[in-house]
PDB file of N, H, CA, C and O in Angstrom:
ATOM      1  N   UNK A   1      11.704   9.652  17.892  1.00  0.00           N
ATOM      2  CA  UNK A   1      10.771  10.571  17.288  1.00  0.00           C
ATOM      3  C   UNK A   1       9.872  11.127  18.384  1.00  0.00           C
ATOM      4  O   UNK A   1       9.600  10.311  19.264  1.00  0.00           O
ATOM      5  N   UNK A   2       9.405  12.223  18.500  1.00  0.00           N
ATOM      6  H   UNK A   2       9.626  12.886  17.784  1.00  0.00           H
ATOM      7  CA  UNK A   2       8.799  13.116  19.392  1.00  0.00           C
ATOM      8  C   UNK A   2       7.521  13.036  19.026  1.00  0.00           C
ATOM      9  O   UNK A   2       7.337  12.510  17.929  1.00  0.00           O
ATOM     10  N   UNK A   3       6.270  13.517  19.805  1.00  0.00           N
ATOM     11  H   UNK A   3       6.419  13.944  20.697  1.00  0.00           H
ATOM     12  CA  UNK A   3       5.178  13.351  19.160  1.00  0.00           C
ATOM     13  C   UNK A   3       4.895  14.445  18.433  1.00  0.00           C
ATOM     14  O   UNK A   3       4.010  14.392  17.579  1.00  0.00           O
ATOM     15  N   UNK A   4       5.711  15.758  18.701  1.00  0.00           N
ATOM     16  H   UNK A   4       6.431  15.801  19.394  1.00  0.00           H
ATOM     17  CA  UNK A   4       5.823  17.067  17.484  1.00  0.00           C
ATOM     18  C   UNK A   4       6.386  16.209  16.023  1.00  0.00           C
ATOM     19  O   UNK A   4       5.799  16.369  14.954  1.00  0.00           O
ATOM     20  N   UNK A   5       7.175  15.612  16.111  1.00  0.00           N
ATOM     21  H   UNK A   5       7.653  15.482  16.980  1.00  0.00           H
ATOM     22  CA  UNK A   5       7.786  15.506  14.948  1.00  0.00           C
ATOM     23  C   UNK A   5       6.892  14.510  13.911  1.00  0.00           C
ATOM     24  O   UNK A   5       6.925  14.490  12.680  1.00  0.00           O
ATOM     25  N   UNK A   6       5.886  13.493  15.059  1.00  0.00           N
ATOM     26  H   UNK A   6       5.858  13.508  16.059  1.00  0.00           H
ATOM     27  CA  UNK A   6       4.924  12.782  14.568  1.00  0.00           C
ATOM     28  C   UNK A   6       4.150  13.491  13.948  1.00  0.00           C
ATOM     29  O   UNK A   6       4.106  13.262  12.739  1.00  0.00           O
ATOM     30  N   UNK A   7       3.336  14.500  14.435  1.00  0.00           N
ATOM     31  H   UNK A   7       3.372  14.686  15.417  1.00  0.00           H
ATOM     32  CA  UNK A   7       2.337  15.177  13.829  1.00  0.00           C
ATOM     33  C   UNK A   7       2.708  16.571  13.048  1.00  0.00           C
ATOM     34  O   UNK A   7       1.828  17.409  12.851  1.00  0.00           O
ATOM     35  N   UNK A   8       3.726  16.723  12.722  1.00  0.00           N
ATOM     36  H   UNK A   8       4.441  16.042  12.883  1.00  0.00           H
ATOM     37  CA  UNK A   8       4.289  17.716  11.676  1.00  0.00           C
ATOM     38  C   UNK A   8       4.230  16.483  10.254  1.00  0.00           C
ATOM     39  O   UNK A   8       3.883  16.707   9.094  1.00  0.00           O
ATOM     40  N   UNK A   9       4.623  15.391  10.770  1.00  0.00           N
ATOM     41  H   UNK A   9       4.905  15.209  11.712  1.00  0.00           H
ATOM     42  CA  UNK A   9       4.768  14.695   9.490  1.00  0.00           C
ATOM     43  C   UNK A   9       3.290  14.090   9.100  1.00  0.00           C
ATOM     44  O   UNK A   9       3.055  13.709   7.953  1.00  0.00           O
ATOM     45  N   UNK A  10       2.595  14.050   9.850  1.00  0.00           N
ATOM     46  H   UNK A  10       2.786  14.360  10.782  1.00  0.00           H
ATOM     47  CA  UNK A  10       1.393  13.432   9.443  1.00  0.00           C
ATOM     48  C   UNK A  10       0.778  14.915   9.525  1.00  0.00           C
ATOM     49  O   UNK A  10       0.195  15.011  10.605  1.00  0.00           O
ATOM     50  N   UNK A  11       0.718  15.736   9.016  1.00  0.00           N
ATOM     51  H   UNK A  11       1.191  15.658   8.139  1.00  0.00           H
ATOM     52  CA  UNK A  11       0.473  17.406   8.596  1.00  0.00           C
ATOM     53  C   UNK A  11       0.506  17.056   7.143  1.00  0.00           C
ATOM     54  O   UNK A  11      -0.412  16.827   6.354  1.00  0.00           O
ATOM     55  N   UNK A  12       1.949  17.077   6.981  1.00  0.00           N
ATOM     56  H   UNK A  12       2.694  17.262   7.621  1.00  0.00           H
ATOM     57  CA  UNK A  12       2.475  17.235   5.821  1.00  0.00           C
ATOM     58  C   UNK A  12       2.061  16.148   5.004  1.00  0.00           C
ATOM     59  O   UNK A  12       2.028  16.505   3.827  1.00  0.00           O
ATOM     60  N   UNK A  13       1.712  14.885   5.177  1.00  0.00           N
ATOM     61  H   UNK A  13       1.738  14.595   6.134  1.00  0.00           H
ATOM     62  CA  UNK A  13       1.176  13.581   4.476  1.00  0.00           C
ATOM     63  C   UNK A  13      -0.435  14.125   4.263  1.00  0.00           C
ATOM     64  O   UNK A  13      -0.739  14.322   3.087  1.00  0.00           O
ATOM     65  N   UNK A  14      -1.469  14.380   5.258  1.00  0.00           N
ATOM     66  H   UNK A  14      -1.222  14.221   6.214  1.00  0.00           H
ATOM     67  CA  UNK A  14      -2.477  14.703   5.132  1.00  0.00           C
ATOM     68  C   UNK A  14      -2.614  15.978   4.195  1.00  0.00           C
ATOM     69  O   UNK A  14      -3.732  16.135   3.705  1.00  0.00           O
ATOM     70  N   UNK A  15      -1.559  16.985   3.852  1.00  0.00           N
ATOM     71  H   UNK A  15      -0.651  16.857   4.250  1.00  0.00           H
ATOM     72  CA  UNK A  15      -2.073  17.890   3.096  1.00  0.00           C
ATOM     73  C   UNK A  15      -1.749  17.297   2.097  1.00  0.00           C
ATOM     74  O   UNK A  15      -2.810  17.306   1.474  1.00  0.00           O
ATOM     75  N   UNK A  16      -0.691  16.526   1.185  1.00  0.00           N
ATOM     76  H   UNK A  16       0.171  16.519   1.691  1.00  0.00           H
ATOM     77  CA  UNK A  16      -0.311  15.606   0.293  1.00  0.00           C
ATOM     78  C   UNK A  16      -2.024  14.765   0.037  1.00  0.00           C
ATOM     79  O   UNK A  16      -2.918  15.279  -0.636  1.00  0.00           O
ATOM     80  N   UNK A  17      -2.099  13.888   0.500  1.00  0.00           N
ATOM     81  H   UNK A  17      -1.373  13.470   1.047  1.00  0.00           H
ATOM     82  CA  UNK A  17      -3.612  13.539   0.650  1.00  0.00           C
ATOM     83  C   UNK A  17      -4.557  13.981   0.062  1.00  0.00           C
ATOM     84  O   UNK A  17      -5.356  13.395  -0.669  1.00  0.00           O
ATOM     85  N   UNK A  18      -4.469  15.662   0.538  1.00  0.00           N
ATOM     86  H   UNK A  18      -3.820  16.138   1.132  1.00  0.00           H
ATOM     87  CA  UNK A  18      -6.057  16.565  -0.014  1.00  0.00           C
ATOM     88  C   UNK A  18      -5.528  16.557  -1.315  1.00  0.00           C
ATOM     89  O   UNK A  18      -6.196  15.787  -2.005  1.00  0.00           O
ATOM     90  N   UNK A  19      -4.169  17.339  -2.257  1.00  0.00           N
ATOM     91  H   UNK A  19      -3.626  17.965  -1.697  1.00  0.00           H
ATOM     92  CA  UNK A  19      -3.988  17.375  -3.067  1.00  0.00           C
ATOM     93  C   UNK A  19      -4.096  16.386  -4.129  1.00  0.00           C
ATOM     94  O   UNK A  19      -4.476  16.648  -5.270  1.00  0.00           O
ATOM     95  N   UNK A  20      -3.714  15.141  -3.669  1.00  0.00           N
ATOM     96  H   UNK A  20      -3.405  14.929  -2.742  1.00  0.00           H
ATOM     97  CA  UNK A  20      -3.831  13.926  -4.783  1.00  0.00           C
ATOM     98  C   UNK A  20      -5.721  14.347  -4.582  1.00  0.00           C
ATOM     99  O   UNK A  20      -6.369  15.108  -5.300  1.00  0.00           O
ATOM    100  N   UNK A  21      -6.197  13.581  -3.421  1.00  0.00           N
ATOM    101  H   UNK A  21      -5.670  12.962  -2.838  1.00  0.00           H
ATOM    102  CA  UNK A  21      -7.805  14.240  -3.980  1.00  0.00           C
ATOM    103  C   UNK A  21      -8.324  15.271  -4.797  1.00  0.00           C
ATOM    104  O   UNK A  21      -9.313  15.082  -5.505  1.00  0.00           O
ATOM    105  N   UNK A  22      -7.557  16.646  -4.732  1.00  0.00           N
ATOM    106  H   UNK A  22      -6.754  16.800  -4.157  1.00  0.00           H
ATOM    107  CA  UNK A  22      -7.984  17.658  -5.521  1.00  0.00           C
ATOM    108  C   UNK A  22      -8.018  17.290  -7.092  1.00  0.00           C
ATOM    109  O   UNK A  22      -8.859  17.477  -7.970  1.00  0.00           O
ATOM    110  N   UNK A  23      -6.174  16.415  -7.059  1.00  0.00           N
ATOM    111  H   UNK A  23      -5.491  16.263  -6.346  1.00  0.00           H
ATOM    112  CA  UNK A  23      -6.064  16.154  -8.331  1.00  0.00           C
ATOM    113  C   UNK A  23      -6.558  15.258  -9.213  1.00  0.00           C
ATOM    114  O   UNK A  23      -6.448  15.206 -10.438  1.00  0.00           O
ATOM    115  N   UNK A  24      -7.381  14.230  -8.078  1.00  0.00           N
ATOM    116  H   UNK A  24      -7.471  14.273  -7.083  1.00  0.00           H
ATOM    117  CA  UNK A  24      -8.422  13.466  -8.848  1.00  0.00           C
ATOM    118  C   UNK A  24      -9.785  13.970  -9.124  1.00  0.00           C
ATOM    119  O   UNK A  24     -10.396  13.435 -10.050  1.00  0.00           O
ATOM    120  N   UNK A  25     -10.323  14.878  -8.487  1.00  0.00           N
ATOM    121  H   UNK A  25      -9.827  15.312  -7.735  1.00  0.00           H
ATOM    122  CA  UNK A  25     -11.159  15.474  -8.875  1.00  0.00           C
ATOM    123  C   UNK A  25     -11.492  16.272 -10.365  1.00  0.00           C
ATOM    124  O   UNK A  25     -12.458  16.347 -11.124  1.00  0.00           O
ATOM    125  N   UNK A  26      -9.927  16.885 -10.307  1.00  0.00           N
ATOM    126  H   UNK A  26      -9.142  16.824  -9.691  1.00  0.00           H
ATOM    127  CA  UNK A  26      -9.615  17.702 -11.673  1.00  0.00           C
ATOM    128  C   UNK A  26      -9.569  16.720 -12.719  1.00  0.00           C
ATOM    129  O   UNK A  26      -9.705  17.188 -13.849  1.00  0.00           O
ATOM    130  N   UNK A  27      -9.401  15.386 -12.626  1.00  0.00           N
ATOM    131  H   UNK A  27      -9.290  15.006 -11.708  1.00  0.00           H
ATOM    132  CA  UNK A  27      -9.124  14.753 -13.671  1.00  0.00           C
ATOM    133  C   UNK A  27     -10.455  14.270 -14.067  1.00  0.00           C
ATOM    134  O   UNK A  27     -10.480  14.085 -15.283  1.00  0.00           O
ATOM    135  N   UNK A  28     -11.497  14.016 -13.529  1.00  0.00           N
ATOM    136  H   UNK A  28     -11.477  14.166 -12.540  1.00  0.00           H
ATOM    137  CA  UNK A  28     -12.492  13.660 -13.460  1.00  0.00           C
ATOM    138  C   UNK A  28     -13.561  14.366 -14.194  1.00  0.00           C
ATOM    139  O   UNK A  28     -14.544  13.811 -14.684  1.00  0.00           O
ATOM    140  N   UNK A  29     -13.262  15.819 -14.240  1.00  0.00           N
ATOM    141  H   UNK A  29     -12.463  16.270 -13.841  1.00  0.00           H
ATOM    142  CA  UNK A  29     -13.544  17.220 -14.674  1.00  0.00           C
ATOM    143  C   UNK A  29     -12.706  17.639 -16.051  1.00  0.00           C
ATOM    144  O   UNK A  29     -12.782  18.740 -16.597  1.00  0.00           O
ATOM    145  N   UNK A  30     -11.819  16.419 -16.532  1.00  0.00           N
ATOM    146  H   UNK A  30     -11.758  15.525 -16.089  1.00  0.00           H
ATOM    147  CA  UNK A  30     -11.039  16.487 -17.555  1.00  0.00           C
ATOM    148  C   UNK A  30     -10.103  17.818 -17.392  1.00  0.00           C
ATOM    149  O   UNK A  30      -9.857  18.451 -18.419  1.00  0.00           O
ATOM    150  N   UNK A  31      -9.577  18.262 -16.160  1.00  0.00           N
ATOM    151  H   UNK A  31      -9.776  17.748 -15.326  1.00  0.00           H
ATOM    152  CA  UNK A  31      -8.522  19.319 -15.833  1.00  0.00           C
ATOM    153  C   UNK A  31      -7.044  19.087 -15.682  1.00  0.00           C
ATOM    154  O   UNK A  31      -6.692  18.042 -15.134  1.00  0.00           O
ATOM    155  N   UNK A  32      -6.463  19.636 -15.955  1.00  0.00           N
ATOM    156  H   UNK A  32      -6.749  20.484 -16.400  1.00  0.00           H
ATOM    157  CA  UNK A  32      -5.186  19.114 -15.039  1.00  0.00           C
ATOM    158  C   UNK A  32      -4.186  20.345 -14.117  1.00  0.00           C
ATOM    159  O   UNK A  32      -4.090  21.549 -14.355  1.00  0.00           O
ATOM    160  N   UNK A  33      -3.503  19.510 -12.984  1.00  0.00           N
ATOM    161  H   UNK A  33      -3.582  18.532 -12.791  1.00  0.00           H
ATOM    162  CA  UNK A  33      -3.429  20.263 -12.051  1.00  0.00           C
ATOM    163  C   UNK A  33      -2.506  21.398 -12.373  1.00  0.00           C
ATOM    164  O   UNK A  33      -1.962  21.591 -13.460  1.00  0.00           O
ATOM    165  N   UNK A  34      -2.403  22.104 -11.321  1.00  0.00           N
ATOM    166  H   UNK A  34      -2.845  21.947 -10.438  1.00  0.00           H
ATOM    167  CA  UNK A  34      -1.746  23.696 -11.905  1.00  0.00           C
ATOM    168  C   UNK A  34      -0.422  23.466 -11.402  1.00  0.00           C
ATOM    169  O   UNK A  34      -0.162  22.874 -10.355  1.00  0.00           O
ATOM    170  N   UNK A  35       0.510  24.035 -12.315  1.00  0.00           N
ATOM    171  H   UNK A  35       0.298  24.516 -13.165  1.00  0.00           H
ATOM    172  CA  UNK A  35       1.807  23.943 -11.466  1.00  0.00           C
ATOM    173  C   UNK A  35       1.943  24.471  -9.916  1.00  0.00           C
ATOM    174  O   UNK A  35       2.514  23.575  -9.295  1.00  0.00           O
ATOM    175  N   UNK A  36       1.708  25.330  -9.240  1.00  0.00           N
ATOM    176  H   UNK A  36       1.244  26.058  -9.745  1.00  0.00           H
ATOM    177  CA  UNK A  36       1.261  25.811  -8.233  1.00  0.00           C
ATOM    178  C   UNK A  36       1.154  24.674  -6.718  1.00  0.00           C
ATOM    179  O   UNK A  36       1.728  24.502  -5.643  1.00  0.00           O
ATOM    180  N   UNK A  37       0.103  24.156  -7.461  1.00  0.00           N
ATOM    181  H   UNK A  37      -0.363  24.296  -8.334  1.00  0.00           H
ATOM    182  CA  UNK A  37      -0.745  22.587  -6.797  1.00  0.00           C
ATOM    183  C   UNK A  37       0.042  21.829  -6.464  1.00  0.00           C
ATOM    184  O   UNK A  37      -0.111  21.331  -5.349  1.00  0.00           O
ATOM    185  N   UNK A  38       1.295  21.396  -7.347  1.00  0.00           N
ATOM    186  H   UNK A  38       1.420  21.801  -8.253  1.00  0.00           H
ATOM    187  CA  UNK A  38       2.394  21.083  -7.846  1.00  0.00           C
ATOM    188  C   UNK A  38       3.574  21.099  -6.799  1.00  0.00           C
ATOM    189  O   UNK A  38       4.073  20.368  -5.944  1.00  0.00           O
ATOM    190  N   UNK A  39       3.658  21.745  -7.086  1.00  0.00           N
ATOM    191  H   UNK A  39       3.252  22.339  -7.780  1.00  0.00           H
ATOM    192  CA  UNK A  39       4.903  22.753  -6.177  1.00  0.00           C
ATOM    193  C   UNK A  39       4.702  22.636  -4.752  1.00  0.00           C
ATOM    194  O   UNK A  39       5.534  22.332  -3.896  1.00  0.00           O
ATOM    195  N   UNK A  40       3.576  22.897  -4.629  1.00  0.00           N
ATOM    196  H   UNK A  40       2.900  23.143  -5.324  1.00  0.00           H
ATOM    197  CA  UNK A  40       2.935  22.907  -2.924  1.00  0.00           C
ATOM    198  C   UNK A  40       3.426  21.461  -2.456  1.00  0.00           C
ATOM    199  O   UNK A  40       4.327  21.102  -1.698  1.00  0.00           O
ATOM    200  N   UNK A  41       2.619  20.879  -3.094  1.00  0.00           N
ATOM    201  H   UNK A  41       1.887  21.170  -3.710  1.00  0.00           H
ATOM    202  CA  UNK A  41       2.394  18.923  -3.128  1.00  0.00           C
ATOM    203  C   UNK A  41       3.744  18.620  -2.635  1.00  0.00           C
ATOM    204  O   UNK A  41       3.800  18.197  -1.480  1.00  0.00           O
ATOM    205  N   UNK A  42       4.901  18.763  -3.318  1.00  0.00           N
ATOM    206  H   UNK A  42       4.856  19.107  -4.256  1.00  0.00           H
ATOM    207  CA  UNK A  42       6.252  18.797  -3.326  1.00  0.00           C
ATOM    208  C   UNK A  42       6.799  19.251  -1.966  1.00  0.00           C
ATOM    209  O   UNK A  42       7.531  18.612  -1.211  1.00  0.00           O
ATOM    210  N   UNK A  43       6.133  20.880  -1.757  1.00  0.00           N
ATOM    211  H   UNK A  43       5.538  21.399  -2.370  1.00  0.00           H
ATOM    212  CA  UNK A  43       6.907  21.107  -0.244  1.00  0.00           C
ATOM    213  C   UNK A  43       6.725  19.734   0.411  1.00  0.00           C
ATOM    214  O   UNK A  43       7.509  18.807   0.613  1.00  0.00           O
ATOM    215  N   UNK A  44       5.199  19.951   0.718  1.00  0.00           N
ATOM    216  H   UNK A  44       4.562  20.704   0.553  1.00  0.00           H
ATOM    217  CA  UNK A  44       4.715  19.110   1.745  1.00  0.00           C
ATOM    218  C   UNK A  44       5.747  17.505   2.292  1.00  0.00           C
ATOM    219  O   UNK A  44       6.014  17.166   3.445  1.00  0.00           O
ATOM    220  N   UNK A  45       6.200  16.663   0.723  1.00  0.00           N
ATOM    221  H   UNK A  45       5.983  16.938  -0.214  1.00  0.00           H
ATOM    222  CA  UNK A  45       6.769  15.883   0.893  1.00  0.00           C
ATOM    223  C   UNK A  45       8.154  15.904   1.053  1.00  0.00           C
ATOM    224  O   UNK A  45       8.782  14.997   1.600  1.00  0.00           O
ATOM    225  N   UNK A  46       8.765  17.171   0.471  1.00  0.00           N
ATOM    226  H   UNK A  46       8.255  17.907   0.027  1.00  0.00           H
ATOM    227  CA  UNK A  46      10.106  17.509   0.628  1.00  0.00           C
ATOM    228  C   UNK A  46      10.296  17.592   2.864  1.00  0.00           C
ATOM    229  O   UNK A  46      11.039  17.083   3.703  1.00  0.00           O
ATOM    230  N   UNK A  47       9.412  18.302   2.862  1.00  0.00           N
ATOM    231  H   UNK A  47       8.807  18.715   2.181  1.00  0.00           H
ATOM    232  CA  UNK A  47       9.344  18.716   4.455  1.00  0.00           C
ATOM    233  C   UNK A  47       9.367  17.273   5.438  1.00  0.00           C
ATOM    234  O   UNK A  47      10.193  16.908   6.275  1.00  0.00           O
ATOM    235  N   UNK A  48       8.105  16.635   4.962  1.00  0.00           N
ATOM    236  H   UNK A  48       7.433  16.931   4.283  1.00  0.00           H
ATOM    237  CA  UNK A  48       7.889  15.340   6.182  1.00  0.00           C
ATOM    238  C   UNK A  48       9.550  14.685   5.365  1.00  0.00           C
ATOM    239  O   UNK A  48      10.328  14.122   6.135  1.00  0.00           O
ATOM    240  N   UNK A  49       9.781  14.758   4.522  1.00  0.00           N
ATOM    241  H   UNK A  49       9.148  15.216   3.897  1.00  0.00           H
ATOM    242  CA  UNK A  49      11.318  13.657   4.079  1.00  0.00           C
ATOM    243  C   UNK A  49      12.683  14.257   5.423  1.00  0.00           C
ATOM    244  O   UNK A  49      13.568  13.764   6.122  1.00  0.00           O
ATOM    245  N   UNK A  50      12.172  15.361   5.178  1.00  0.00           N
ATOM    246  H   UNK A  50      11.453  15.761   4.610  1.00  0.00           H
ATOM    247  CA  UNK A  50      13.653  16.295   6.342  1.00  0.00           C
ATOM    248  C   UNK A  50      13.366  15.977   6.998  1.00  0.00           C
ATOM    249  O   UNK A  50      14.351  15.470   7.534  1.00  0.00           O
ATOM    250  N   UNK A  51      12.427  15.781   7.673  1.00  0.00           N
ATOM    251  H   UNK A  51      11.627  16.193   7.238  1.00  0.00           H
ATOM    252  CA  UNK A  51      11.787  15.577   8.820  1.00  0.00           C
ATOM    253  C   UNK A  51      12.540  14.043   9.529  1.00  0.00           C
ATOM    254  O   UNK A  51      13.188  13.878  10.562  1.00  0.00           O
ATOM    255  N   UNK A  52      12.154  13.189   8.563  1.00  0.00           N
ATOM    256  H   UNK A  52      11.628  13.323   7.723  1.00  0.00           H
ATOM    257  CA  UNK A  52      12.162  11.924   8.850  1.00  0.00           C
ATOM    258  C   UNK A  52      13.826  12.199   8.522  1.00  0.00           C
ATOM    259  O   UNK A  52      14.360  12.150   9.630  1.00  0.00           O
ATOM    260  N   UNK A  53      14.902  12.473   7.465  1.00  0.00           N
ATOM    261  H   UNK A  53      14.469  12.512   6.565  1.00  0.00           H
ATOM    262  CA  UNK A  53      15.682  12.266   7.249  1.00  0.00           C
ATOM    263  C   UNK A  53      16.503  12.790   9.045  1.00  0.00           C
ATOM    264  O   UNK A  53      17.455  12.134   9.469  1.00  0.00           O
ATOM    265  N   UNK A  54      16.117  13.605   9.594  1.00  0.00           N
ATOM    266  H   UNK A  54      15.344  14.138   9.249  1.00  0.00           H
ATOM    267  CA  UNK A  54      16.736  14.606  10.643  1.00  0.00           C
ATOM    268  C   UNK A  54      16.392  13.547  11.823  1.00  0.00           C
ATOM    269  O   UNK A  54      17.327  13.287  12.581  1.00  0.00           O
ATOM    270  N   UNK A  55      15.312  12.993  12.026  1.00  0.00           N
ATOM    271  H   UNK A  55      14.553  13.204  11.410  1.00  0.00           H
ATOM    272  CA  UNK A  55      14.931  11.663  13.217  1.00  0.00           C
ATOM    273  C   UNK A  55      16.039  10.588  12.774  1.00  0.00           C
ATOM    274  O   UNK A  55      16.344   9.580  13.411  1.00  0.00           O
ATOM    275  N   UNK A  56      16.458  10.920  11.821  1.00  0.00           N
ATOM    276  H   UNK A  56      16.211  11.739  11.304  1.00  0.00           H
ATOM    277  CA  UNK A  56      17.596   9.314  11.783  1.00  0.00           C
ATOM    278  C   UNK A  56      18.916   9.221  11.947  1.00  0.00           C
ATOM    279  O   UNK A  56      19.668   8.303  12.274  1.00  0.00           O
ATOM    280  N   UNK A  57      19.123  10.866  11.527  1.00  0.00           N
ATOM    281  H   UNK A  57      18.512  11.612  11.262  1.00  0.00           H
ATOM    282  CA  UNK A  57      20.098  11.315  12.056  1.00  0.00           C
ATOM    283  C   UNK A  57      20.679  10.968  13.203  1.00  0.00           C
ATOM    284  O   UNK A  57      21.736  10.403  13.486  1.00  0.00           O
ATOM    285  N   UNK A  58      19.403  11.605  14.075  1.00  0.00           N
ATOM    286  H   UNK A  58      18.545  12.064  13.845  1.00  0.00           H
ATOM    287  CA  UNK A  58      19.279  11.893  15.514  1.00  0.00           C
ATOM    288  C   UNK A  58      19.456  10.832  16.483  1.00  0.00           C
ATOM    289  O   UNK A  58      19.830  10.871  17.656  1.00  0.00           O
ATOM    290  N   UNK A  59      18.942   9.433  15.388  1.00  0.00           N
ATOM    291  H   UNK A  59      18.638   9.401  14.435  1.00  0.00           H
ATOM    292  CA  UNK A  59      19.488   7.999  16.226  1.00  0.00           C
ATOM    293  C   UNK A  59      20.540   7.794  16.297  1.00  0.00           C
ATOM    294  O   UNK A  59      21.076   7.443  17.348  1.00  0.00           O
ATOM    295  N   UNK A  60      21.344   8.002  14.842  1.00  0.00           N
ATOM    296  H   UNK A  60      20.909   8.286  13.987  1.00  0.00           H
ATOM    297  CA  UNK A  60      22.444   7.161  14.310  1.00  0.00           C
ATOM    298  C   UNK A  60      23.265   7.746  15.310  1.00  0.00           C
ATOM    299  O   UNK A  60      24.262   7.106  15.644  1.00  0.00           O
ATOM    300  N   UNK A  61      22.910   9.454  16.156  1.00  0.00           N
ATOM    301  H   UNK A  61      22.100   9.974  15.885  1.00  0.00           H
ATOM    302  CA  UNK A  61      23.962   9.714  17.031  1.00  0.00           C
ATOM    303  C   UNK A  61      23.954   9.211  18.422  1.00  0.00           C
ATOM    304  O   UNK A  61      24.893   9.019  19.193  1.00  0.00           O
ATOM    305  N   UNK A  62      22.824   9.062  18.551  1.00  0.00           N
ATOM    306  H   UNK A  62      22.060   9.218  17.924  1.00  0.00           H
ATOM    307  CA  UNK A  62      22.974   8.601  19.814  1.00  0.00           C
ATOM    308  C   UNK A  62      22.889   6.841  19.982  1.00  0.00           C
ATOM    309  O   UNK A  62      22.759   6.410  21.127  1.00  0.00           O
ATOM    310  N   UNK A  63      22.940   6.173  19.200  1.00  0.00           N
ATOM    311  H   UNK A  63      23.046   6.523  18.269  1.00  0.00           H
ATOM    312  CA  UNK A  63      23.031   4.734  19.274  1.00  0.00           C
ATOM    313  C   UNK A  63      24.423   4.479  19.293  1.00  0.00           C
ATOM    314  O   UNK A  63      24.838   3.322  19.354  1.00  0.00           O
TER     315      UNK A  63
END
């Protein structure tokens, strides 16, 4: 793992992060989150998963 690939994924965890915060906030406020919010939340973890899925790849070839 590279230290780009470190901090793309800890990007993508930290914006995950704000959102669960947002979404506790909203709940707190008796809201609930927007699909939108949603969706985003999702990239974020879909992305650091490639991420990580593509670093293991990257071993399995060269080991």
């Amino acid at each position: 793992m590279t230290s780009h690939d470190a901090n793309l994924i800890r990007d993508h965890l930290t914006s995950l992060k704000g959102w669960i915060s947002h979404w506790q906030d909203d709940l707190f406020c008796k809201l609930v989150p927007t699909e939108s919010s949603l969706i985003l939340a999702k990239a974020h973890a879909d992305s650091a998963l490639t991420l990580l899925d593509r670093m293991e790849a990257e071993q399995k070839e060269t080991a």
